[in-house]
Structures are given as structure tokens and as C-alpha cells.
Backbone as CSV, one residue per row, in Angstrom:
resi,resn,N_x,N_y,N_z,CA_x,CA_y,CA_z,C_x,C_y,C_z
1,UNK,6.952,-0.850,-17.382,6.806,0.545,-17.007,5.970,0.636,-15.733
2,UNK,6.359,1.084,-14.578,6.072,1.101,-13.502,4.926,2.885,-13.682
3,UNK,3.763,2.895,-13.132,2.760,4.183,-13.122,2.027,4.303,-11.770
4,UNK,1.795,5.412,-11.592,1.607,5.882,-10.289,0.874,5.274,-9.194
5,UNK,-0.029,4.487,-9.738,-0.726,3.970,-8.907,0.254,2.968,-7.806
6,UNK,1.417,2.321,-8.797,1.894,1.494,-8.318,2.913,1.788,-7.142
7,UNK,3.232,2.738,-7.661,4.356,3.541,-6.668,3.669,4.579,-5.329
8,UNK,2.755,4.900,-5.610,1.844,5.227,-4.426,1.511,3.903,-3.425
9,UNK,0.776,3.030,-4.216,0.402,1.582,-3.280,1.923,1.416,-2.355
10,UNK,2.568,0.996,-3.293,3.930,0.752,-2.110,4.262,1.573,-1.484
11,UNK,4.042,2.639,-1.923,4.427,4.347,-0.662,3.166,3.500,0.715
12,UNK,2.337,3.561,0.281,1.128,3.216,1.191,1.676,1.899,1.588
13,UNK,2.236,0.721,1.466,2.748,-0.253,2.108,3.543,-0.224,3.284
14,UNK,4.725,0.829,2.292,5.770,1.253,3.698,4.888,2.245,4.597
15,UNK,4.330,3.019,4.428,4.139,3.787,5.860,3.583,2.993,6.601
16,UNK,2.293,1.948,6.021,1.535,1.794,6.461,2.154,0.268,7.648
17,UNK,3.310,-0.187,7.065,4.199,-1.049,7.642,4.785,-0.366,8.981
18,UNK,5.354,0.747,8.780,5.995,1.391,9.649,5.111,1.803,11.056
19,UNK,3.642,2.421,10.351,3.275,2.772,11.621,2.462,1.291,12.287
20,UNK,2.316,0.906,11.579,2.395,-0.911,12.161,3.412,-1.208,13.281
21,UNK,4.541,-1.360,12.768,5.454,-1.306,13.576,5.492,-0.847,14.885
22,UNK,5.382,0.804,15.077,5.101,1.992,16.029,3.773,1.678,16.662
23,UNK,2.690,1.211,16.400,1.839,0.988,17.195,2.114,-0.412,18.223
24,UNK,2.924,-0.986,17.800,3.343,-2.944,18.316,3.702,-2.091,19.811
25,UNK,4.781,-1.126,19.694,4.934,-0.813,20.991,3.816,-0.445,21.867
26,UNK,2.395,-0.692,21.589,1.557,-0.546,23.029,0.396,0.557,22.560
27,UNK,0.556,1.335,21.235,-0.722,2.166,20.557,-1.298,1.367,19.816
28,UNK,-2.173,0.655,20.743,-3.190,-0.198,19.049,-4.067,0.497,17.954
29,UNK,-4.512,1.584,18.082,-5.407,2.642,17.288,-3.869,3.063,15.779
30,UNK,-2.729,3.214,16.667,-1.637,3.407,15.343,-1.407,2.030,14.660
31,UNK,-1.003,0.894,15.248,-1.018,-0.089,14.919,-2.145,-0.713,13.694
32,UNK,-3.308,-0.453,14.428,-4.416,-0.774,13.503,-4.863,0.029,11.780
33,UNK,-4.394,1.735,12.385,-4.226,2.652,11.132,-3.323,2.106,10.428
34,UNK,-2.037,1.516,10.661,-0.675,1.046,9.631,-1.475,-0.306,9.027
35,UNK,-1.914,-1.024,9.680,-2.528,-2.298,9.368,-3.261,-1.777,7.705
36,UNK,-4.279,-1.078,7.749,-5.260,-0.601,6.991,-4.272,0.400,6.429
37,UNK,-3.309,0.897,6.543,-2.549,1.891,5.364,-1.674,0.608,4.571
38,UNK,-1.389,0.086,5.285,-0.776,-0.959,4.186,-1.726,-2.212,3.548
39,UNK,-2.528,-2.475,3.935,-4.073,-2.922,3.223,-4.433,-2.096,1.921
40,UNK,-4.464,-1.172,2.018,-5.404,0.082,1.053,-3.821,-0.085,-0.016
41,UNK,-2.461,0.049,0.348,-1.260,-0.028,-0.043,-1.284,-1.282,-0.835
42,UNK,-1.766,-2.354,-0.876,-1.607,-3.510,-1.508,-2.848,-3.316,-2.773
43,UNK,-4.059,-2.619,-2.339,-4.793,-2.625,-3.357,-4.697,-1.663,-4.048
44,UNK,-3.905,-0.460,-3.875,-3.863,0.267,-4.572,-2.913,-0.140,-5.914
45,UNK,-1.699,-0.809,-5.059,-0.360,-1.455,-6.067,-1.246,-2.416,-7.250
46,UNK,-2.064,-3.279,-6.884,-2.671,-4.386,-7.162,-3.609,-3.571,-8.740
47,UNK,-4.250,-2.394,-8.127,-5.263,-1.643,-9.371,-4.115,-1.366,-10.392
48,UNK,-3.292,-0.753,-10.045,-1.993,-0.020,-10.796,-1.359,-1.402,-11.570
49,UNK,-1.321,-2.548,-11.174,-0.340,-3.474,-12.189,-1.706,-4.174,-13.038
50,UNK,-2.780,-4.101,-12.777,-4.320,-4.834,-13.878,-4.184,-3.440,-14.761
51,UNK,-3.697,-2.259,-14.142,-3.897,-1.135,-15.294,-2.698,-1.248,-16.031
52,UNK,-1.626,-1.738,-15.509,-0.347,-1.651,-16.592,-0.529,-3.034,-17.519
53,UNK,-1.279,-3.680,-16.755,-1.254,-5.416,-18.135,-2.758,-5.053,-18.988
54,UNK,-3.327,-4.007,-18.955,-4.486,-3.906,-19.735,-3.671,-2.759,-20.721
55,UNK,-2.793,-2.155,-19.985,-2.564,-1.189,-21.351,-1.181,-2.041,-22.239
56,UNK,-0.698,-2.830,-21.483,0.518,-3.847,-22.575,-0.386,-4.523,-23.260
57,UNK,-1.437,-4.821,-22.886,-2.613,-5.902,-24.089,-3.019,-5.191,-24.833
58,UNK,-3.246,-3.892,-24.619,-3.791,-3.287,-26.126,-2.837,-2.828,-27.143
């Protein structure tokens, strides 16, 4: 069962990929924001699947 956290983190992966992307062309300040939106995107996914294997263990 997939829960919000998890599906937000990856929402936060892709944008944060994308404006990654959009900054490569020559905005490093966007570049660097996508960097850190998809950073925050991995830990958010990361909290969300320790919360889905703590609630299958109980």
C-alpha cells in the first residue's frame, strides 16, 4: 500500500529533477533549487516507506 508521504516524495523527485534539468541550461540558482527539491523528494519517499514497513510489522 503505497501512502502519501510516498507519493509526494516522488512528486518532489520529479519536479525537483525537472527543474534540475531547466537550470543545466545556464540558471544555476534553478538548477541548484531542483537539486534540493529532489533531495528533500528522496527523503521524504524514504520517511513514507520506514512508515509503511512499521505499520506492516505491527
Amino acid at each position: 500500500m503505497v501512502n502519501k508521504d510516498q507519493v509526494a516524495g516522488v512528486a518532489k523527485q520529479v519536479k525537483g529533477s525537472v527543474k534540475e534539468a531547466a537550470g543545466k541550461t545556464g540558471n544555476r540558482q534553478t538548477q541548484a533549487e531542483g537539486t534540493a527539491d529532489r533531495i528533500a523528494g528522496k527523503v521524504q519517499k524514504a520517511y513514507g516507506d520506514v512508515k509503511d514497513k512499521v505499520r506492516k510489522a505491527l
